[in-house]
Backbone as numpy.savetxt, mean C-alpha at the origin, in Angstrom:
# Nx Ny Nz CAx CAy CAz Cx Cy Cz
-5.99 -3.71 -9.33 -5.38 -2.40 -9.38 -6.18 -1.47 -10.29
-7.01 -1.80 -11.67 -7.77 -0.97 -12.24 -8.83 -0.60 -11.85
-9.45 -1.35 -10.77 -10.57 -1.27 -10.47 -10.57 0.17 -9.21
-9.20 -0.24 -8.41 -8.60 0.81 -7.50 -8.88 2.70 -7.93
-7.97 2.08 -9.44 -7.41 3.63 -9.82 -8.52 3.94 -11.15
-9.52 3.30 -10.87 -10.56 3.74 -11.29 -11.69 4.61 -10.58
-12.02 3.98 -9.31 -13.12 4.47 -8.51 -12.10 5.66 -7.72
-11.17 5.24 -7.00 -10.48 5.95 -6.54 -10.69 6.17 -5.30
-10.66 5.19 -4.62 -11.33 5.70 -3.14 -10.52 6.73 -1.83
-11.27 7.32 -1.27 -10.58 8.27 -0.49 -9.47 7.97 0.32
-9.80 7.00 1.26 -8.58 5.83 1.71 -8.47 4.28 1.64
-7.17 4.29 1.84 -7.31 2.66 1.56 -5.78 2.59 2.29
-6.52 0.62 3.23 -5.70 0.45 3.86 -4.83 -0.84 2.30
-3.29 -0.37 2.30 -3.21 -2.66 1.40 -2.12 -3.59 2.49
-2.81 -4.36 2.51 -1.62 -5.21 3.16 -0.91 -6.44 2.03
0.18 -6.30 2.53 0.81 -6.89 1.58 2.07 -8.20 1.96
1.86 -9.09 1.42 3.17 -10.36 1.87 4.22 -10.69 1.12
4.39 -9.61 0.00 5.12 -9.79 -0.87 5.50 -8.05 -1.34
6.74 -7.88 -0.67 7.89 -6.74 -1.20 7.91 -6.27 -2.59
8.26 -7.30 -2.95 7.77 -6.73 -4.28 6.94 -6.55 -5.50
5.76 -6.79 -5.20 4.35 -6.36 -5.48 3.88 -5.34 -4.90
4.87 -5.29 -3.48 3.76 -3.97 -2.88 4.62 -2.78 -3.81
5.76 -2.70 -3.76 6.69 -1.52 -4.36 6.35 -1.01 -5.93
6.17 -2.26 -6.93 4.96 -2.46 -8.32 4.08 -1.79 -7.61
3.12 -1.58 -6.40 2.07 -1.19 -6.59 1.96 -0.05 -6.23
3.13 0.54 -5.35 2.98 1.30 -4.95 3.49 2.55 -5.84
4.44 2.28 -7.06 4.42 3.15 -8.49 3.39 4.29 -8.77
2.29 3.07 -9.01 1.27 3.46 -9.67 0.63 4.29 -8.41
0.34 3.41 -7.59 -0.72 4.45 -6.11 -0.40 5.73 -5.86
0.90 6.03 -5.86 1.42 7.46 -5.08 1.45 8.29 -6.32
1.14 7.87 -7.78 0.50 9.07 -8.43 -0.81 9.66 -8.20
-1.63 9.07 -6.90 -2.98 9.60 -6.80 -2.88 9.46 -5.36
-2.71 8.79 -4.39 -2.18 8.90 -2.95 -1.03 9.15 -2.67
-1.19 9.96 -1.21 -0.45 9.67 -0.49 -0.02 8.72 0.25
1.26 8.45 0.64 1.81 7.45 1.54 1.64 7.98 3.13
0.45 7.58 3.65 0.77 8.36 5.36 1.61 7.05 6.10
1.24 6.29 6.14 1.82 5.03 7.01 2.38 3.62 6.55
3.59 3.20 6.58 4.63 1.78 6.67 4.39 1.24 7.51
4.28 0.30 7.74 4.62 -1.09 8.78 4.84 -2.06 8.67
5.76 -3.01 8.93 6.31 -3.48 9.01 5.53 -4.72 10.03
4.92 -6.09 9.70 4.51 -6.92 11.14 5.23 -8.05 11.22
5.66 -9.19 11.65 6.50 -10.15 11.62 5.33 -10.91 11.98
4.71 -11.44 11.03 4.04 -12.61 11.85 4.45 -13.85 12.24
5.66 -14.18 11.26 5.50 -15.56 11.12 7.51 -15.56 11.63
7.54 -15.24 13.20 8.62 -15.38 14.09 10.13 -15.99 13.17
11.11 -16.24 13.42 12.09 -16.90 12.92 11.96 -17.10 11.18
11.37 -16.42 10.58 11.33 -16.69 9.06 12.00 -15.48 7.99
12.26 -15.29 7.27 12.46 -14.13 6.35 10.61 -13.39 5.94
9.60 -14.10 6.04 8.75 -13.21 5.92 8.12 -12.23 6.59
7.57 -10.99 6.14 7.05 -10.49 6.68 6.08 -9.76 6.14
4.37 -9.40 6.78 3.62 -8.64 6.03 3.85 -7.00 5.77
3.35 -6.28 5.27 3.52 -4.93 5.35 1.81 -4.26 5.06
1.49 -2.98 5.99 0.47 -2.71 6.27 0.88 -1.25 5.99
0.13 -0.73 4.52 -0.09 0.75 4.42 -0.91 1.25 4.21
-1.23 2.65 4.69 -2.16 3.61 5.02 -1.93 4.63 3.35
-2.86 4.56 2.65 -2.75 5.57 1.48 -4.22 6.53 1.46
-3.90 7.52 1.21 -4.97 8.35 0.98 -4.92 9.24 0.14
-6.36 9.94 -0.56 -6.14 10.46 -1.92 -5.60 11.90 -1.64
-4.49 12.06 -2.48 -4.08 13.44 -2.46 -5.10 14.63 -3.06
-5.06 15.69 -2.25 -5.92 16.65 -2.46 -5.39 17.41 -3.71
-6.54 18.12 -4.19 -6.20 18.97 -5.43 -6.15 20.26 -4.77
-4.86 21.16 -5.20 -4.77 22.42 -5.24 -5.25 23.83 -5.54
């Protein structure tokens, strides 16, 4: 994550398998991105898990 909100890259996709790490991460991200895209994938059929795939990109300056 420091290495992230250090360089700062223009976009970035994170995928994530764990809810709540992505939500921790996503704190910190959306003070410098935007959130364009959620998803939601079920890979793993009949289970409580699921991955999540978001689209962040750097918010523009005014």
């Amino acid at each position: 994550m420091e290495t992230i909100l250090t360089y700062v890259p223009e976009k970035m996709v994170y995928v994530s398998c764990n809810v709540s790490t992505l939500a921790r991460d996503l704190v910190k991200l959306v003070k410098v991105y935007d959130l364009q895209y959620i998803q939601s994938v079920d890979m793993f059929p009949h289970t409580a898990r699921t991955e999540a795939v978001v689209k962040l990109v750097k918010k523009r300056k005014n």
